[in-house]
N, C-alpha and C positions, 0 to 999 in steps of 0.2 A: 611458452605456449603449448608444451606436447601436451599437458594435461587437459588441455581441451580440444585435440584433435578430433576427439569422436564427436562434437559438436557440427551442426554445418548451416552454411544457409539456407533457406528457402528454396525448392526446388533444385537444389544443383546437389552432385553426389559429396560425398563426406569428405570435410575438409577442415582446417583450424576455423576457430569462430572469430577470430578476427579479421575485420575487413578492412578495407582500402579504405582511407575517407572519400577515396571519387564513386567507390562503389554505394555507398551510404545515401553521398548526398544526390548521386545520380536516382535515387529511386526515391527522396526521402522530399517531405512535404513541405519545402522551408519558405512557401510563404500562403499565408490562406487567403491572399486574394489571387497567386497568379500562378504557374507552372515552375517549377524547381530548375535551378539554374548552379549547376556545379560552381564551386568557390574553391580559391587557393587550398591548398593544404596550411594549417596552423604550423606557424613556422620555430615556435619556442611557446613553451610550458608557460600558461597563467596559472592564476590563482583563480579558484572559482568557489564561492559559500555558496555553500548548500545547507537548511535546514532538513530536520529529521520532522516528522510529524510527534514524535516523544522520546522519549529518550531510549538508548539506544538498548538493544534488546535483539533475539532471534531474526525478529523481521528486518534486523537494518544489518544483521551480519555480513550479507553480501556487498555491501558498500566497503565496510573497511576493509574484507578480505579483499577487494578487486585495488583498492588503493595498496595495500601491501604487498600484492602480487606483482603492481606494475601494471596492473591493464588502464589506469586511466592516466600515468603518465605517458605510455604510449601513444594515447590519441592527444596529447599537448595540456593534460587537466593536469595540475597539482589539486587535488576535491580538497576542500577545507569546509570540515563536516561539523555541524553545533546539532544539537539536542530542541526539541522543541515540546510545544504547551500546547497539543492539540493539533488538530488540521486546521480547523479555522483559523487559530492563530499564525501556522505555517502558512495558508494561503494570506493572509492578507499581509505577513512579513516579507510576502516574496512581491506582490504588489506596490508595498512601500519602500521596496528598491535595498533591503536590509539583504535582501540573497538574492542569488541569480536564480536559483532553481530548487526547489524542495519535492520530496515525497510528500504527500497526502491522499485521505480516502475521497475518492472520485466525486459523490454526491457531495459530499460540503464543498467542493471546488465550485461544481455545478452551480449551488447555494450562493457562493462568492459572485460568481459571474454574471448570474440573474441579477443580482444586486448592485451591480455597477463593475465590479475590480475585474480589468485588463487580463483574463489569465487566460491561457491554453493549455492544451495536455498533451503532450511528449507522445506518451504509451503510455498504455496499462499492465500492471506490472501481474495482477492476481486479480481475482474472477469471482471473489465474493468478500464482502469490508471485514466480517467479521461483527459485524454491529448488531448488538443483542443485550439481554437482559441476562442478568448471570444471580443463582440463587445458590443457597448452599444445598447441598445432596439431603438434608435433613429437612428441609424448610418443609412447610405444608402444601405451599405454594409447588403446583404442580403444573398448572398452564395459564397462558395469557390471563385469564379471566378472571385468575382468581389476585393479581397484582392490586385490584381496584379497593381503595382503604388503607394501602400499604405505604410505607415510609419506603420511599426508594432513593439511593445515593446516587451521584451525578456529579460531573466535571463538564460547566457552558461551555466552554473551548471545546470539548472532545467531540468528534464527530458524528456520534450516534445521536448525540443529545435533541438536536434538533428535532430528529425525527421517530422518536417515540410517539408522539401522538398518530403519526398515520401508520407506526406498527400498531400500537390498541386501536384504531378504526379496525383498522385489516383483519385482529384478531378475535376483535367481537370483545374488548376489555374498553370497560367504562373505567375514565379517567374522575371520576367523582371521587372527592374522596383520598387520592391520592397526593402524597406529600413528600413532594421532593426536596432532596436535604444536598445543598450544595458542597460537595467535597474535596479539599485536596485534592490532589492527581495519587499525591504521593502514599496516601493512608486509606483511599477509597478502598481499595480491598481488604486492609485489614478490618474497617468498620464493619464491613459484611462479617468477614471471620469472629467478630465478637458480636456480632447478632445487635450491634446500634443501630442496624437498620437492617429490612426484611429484602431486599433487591437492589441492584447496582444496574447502573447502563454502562458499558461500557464495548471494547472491540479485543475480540476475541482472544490474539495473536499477542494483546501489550497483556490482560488480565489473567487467563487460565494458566501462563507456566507461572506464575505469584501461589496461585492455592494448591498447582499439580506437585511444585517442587516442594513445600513442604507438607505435601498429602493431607493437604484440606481439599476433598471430594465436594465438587459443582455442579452444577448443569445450566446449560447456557443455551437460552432460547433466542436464537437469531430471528432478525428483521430479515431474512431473506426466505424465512421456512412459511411465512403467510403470502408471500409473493411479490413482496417488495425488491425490487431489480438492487443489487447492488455492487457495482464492481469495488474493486480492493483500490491497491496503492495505483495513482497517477504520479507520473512525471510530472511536473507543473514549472512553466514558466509564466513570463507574460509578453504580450503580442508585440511589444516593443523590440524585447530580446528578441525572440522568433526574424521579427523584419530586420534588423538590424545586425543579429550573429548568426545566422544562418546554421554556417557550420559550424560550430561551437555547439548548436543544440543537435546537430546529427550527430558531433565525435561524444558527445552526453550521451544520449541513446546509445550507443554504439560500445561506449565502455562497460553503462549499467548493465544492457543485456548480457556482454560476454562476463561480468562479475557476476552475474545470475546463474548464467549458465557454469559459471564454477562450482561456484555454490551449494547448487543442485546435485552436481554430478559428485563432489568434493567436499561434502558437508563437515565429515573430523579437520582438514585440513582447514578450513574456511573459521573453523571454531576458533583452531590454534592462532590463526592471522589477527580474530577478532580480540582473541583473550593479551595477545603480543601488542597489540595496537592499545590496549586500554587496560592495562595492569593492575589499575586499581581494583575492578571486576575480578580478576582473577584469584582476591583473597576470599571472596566468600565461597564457602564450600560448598556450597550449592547452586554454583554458579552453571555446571556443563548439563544439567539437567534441567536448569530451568531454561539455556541455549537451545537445548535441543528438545522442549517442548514447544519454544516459538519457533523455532526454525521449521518446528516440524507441520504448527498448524497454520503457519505460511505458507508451508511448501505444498499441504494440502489445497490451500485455494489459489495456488499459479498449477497444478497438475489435473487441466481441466480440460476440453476441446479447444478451446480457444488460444491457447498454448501450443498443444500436441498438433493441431490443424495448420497453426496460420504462423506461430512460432512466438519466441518469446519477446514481451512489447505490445503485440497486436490488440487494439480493441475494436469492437464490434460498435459500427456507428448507429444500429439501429437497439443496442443495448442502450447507449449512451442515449440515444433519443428517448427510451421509455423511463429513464432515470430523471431524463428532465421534466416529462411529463407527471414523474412523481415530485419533483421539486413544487412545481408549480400549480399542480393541486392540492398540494397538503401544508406545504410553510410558505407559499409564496403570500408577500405583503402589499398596500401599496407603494406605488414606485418601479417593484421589479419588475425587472422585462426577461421576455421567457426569452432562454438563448438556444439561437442553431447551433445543430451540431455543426456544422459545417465552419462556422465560425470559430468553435474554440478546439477542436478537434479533425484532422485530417491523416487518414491513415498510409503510412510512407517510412516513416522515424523508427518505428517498430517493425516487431514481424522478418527482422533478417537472420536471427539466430535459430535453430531449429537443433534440438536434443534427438538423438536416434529412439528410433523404438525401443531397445535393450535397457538404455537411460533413462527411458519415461517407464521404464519397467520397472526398475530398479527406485529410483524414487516414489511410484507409486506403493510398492512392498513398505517401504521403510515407511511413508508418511499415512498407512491404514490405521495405526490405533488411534486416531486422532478424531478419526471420523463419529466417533461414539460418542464424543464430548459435545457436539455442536449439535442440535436439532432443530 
């Protein structure tokens, strides 16, 4: 653990990032009806599935590098990590009892929850989804407005999808006209690259290192630049686990964040962990460039206030409240019921690791050219 001594928790001076599990769950939210109540320590390693929101990429580097480090067998996790088909499909896998706990983007969990499925959110890992429309640098297509009449590509599982229509309300783009062409996960970007189709929806962080690594020039107009709230990756379990494993879902928190905060601070080595962990990845040659453009426009949307302020984990429950308010005015159906945040959401589980200033320096330097891609 020295390599993450410059790390620390929340208000106290600088120290390793790894905690006590009494310290965790002494502050940590583990039941949403009543007051946290310390539990044993996990006395021997389980097994615990966890789904990926897609397959594994930049943005889920931190996962494997923290499992090959040893940070989550220290907190008693053996992570047994699968690949997934989307968020929504991740969220409602992790409802049908298929994994204990998954990543996905925050508003489709939301989506999930209004609609019935049992889930809550851990923390929030990063501070914008990434969810946008992505054209090619050539197209004519230059803003929202002019999408309307276009063939735009799309994966129904994927998280953005849903809510494309209340991105063209927001942006003043009439959906007439428009013809959406359902695609693979796995070939949507290439169908953009050969112009079968004029637009793609997709999230930022899984799409742009596909066209960056082999210099097919984008532009990618995010659902967050018309005002649409969007937080990034949620921890997700569901309210069952939560009352039932208390600490299990703190020593979860507790390992993800400190693999974060490796990550962050340890990005070539975290590569190397990632590429060791999954060999097959390592034969393509283009493999540490397209790493290190999702890693990188990940790492842009976790190096935000919300982060730097409150530490990493932490969500803002009056974010999470306006994201609901957009769920429920724009895709809500009959049947759904608007959900409290209070309900699926209580801040405790996150927010104990905290990056020094020097460190949120140093990752903000590295993760700047990135910001040019997203508008």
């Amino acid at each position: 653990m020295a390599r993450h001594s410059t790390c620390r928790r929340s208000n106290e001076p600088t120290r390793s990032v790894r905690l006590t599990r009494r310290e965790v769950i002494a502050g940590a939210a583990i039941s949403l009806a009543g007051p946290a109540i310390a539990q044993p320590a996990i006395a021997q390693t389980r097994t615990v599935r966890f789904t990926l929101p897609w397959l594994a990429e930049g943005s889920s580097v931190f996962l494997y590098a923290g499992k090959a480090k040893g940070i989550f067998a220290r907190h008693g996790i053996d992570l047994d990590i699968s690949r997934g088909f989307g968020s929504l499909a991740a969220g409602q896998a992790v409802a049908s009892g298929q994994f204990e706990f998954a990543t996905m983007i925050s508003t489709p969990m939301i989506l999930l929850i209004a609609k019935g499925l049992p889930l809550v959110s851990l923390g929030i890992l990063s501070y914008d989804a990434g969810m946008g429309v992505g054209v090619l640098a050539s197209s004519p297509i230059t803003a929202p407005a002019m999408l309307a009449g276009r063939k735009i590509g799309d994966v129904p599982t994927s998280a953005e999808f849903p809510f494309f229509p209340a991105y063209a309300k927001k942006a003043g783009c009439s959906t007439d006209g428009i013809q959406f062409v359902n695609t693979d996960a796995k070939v949507l970007e290439r169908v953009l690259s050969e112009r079968q189709i004029d637009a793609m929806t997709g999230i930022a962080s899984s799409s742009l290192p596909i066209f960056m690594s082999k210099n097919i020039p984008v532009r990618w107009m995010l659902y967050s630049s018309v005002g649409l709230p969007s937080y990034g990756t949620s921890v997700t379990a569901t309210r069952a686990t939560l009352a039932k494993d208390p600490e299990l879902c703190a020593a979860m928190m507790d390992a993800i964040c400190e693999s974060l905060a490796f990550t962050l601070v340890h990005p070539d080595e975290a590569t190397s962990l990632f590429l060791k962990a999954l060999p097959e990845m390592a034969l393509n040659p283009g493999i540490k460039e397209f790493l290190r453009v999702g890693m990188g426009i990940n790492d842009y949307a976790i190096a935000k206030p919300d982060a730097k302020q409150h530490g990493l984990g932490y969500g803002n429950p009056q974010t999470l409240g306006a994201m609901v308010d957009l769920v429920m005015q724009y895709v809500a159906t009959p049947g759904m019921k608007r959900p409290e945040v209070a309900n699926f959401y209580k801040p405790g589980l996150g927010g104990k690791i905290k990056l020094t200033e020097a460190e949120w320096h140093a990752v903000d330097a590295r993760v700047s050219e990135f910001g040019k891609y997203l508008s």
